[in-house]
VOGU-3710 file (C-alpha; in Angstrom, 3 decimals, decimal comma):
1> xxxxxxxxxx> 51,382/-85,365/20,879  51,674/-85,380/16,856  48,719/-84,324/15,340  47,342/-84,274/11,735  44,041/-83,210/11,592  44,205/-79,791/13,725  44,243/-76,712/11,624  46,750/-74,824/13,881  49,698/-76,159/12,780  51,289/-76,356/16,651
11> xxxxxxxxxx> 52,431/-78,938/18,524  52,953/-80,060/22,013  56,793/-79,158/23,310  59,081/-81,701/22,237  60,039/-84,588/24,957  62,577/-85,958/23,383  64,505/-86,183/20,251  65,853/-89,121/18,285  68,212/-88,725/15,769  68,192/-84,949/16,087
21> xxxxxxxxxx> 64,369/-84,856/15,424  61,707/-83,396/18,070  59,216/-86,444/19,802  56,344/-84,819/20,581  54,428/-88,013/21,660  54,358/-89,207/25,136  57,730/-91,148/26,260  57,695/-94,681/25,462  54,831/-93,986/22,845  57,607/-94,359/19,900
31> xxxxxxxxxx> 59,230/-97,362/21,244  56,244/-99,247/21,967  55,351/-98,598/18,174  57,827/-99,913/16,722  57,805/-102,911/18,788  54,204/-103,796/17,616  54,901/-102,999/13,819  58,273/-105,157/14,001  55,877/-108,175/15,539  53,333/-107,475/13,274
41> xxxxxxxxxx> 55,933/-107,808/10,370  58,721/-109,567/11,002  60,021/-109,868/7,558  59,417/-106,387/6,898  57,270/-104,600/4,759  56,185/-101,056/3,354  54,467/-98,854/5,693  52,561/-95,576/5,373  52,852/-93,297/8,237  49,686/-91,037/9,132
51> xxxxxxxxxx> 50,424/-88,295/11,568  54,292/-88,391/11,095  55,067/-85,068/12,979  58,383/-83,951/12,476  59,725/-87,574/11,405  61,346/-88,962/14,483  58,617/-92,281/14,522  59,214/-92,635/10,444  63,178/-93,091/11,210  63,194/-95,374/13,825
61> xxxxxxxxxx> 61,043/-97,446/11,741  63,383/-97,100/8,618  65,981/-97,571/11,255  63,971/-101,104/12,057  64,413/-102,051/8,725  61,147/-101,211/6,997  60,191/-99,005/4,021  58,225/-96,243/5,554  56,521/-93,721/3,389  55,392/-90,423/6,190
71> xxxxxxxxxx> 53,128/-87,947/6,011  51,468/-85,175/8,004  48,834/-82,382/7,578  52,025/-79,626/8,281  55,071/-81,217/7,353  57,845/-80,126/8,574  60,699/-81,678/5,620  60,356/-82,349/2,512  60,828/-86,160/2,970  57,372/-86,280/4,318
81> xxxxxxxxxx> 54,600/-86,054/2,299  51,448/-83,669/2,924  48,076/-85,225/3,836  45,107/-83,927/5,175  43,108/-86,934/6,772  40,091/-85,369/6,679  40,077/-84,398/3,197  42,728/-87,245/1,799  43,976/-86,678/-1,609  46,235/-89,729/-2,315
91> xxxxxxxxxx> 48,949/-89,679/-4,813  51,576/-91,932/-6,421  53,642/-92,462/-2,856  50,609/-92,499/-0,955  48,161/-94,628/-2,650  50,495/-98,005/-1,621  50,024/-100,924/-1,779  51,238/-100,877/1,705  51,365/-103,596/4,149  50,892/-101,531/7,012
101> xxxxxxxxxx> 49,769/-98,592/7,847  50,648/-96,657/10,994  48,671/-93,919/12,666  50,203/-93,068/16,386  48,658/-90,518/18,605  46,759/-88,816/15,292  42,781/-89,684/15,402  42,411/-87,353/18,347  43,488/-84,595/16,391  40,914/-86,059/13,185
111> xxxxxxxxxx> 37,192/-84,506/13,011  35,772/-88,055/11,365  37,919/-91,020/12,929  35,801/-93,387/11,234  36,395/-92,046/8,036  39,604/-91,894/8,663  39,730/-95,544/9,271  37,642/-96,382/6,398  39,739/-94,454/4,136  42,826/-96,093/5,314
121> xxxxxxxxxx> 41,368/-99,212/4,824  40,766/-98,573/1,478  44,646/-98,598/1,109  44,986/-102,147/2,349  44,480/-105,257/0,273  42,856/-108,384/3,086  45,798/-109,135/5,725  47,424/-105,964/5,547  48,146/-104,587/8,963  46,903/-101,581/10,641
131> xxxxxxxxxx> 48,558/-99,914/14,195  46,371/-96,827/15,704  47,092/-95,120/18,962  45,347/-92,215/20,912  45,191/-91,317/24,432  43,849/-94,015/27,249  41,105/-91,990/28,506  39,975/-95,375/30,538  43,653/-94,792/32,413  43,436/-94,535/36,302
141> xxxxxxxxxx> 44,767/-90,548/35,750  42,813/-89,646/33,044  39,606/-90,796/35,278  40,543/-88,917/37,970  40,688/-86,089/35,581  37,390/-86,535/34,094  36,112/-86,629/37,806  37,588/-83,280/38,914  37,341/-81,008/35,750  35,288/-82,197/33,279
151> xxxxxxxxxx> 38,171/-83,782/30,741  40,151/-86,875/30,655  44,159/-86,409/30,625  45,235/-84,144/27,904  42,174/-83,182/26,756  39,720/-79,889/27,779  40,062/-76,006/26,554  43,837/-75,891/26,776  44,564/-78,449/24,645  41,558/-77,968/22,058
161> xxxxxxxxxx> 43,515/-75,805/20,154  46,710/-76,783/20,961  47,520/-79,506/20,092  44,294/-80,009/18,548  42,963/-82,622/20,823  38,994/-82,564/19,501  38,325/-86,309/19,594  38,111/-88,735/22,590  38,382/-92,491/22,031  37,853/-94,585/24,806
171> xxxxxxxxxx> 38,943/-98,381/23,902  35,342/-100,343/23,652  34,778/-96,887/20,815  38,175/-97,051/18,911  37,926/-100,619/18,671  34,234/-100,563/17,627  35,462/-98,056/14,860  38,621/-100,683/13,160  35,872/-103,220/13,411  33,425/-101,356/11,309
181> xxxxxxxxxx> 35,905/-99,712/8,843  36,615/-103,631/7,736  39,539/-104,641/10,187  39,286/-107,924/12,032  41,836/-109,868/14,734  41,743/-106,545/16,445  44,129/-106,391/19,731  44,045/-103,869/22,462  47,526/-103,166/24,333  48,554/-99,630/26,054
191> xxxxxxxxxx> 52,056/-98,753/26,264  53,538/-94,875/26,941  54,018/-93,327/29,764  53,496/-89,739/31,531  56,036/-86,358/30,989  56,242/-85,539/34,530  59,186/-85,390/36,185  60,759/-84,631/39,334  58,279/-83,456/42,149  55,130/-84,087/39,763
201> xxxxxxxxxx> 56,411/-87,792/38,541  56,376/-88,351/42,725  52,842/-86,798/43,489  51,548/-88,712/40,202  52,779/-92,314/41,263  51,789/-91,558/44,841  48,208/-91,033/42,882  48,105/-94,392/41,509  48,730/-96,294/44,488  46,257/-94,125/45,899
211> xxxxxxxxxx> 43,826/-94,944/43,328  44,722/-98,800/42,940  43,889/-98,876/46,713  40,139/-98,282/45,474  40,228/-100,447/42,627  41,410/-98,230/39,691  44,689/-100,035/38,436  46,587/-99,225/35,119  46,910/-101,724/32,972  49,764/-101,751/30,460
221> xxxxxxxxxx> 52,174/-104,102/28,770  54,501/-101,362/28,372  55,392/-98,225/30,101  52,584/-96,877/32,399  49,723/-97,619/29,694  48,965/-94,112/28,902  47,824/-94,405/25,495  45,602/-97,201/23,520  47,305/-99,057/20,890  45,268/-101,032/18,358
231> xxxxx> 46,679/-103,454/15,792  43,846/-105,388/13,287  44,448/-107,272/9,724  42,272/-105,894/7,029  39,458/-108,312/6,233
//
């Protein structure tokens, strides 16, 4: 997934590509985005873009009709402005105002989330919109993860370095964070689904009915729910 805040510089192999740019965030994960900013502003709007990888979420966005302004801690063009979350230095482009700003699949790459979030809020003037996303560590899969080795979906050694996957936000915690950085009307949705393919994609599905016998059902308004989305209005 796109990351911001890692100091290696990789990324996760590209699943896609849209518009001849690399997706590196889960399928789904960049459709379900732009559905919730296009709700969230239906008349449009200027949008900063946190975590912007190699660009693919920033043009379908512009592609939606809004005025997106990306950035990343490596960026890969020179449409897409540098920013280091953890050590923000905003300029002209980057200061806003902004109506929304947009951070998908980025504050588990972060050291400080919740300065993240506080320093994006400072961006916002009250009823601006914010959209976050990181991994659903409360998913089904992820749990059964956590149960056998230690480390939810996505996350453990391998991926600590690359991607950069340091931070682990279960919802009731990511929520808890947008709350205290000065959001309010905060809603929880999970949208995305899983890479596999082929022989995996059938053991994995034959997993969640497995696991839904016991209780443990996904719950997702789009996809199969593998990452949290949060959308708030700055208060």
């Amino acid at each position: 997934m796109v990351g911001v805040g890692h100091r290696s510089g990789r990324r996760t192999a590209a699943h896609g590509y849209y518009r001849g740019h690399s997706v590196h965030a889960a399928p789904g994960v960049h459709e379900y985005a732009v559905q919730l900013v296009r709700a969230a502003l239906p008349g449009g709007g200027r949008v900063l873009e946190v975590g912007a990888g190699c660009g693919a979420l920033a043009l379908r966005l512009r592609d939606a009709g809004l005025d997106v302004v990306p950035t990343d801690l490596d960026p890969p063009h020179d449409w897409i402005h540098r920013l280091d979350l953890d050590a923000p230095e905003w300029t002209e482009q980057t200061r806003g105002p902004f109506d929304m700003v947009v951070c998908v699949e980025t504050l588990e790459h972060v050291e400080n989330p919740r300065q993240v979030l506080r320093s994006i809020r400072s961006l916002l003037r009250p009823g601006d919109r914010l959209l976050v996303s990181t991994p659903n560590v409360t998913h089904p899969h992820s749990r059964l993860k956590m149960f056998l080795r230690g480390a939810p979906f996505i996350f453990g050694p391998r991926h600590y370095h690359e991607p950069g996957h340091i931070t682990i936000l279960p919802d009731w915690m990511l929520t808890e964070h947008v709350r205290q950085a000065g959001f309010g009307s905060i809603e929880v949705t999970r949208g995305g689904d899983t890479f596999y393919t082929g022989a995996t994609r059938l053991a994995y599905r034959a997993e969640m009915a497995a696991l839904a016998l016991i209780g443990l059902r996904r719950r997702a308004q789009h996809g199969d729910g593998i990452c949290t989305f949060v959308t708030a209005t700055a208060v």
